[in-house]
N, C-alpha and C positions, 0 to 999 in steps of 0.2 A: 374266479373260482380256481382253485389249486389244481395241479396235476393228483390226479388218484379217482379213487371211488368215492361220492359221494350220496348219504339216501335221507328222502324228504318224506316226510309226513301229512297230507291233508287230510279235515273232512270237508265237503262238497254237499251245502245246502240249499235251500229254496234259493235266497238270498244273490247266492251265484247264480243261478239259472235266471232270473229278475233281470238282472242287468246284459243282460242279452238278450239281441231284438229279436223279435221271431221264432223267442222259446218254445216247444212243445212240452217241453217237464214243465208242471203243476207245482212240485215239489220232490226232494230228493233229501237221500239220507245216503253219501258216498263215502265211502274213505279210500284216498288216494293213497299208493303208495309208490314214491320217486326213485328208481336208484340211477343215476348220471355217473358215465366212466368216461371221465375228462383226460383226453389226451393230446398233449399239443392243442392242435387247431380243431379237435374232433370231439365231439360229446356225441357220446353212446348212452340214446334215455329209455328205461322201461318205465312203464305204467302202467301196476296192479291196479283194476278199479275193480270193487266190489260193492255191493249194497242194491240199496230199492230207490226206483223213481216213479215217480205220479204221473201219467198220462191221461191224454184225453180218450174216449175210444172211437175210431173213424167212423163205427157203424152207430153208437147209441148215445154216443157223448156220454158215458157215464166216465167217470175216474176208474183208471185201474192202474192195479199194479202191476209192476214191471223190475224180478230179480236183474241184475249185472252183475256180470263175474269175466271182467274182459282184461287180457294185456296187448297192451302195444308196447311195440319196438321202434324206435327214430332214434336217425344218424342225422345229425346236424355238422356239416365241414363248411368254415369258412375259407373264402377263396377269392378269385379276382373276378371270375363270374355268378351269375344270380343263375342257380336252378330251380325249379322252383318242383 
């Protein structure tokens, strides 16, 4: 990837949530949004998630829904040791 800003686009379906063991999403309707600030050995990543996922409910097992409207922030630096 190039030095600069970079920004990605997903949507985030059942289909993703499927291949992963020990899912609790049912189903989902996400859209991710990527922006990566590649510098040097450093990626600076945000992640807009927004949308609905399908859960189970702990108390009735009925399906519900469940809005998200969440960002994260990761620093990723490569280097000569592992932090983890």
């Amino acid at each position: 990837m190039p030095i600069g800003t970079h920004t990605f686009e997903y949507c985030l379906g059942k289909e993703f949530f499927a291949e992963m063991e020990s899912s609790d999403i049912l189903d989902a309707d996400l859209d991710v949004a990527l922006t990566v600030v590649h510098k040097s050995d450093v990626y600076d990543m945000t992640f807009d998630i927004t949308g609905d996922i399908t859960l189970e409910c702990d108390r009735c097992l009925d399906e519900m829904q469940q809005p998200i409207d969440v960002e994260y922030h990761i620093v990723v630096k490569y280097g000569e040791e592992y932090c983890d």
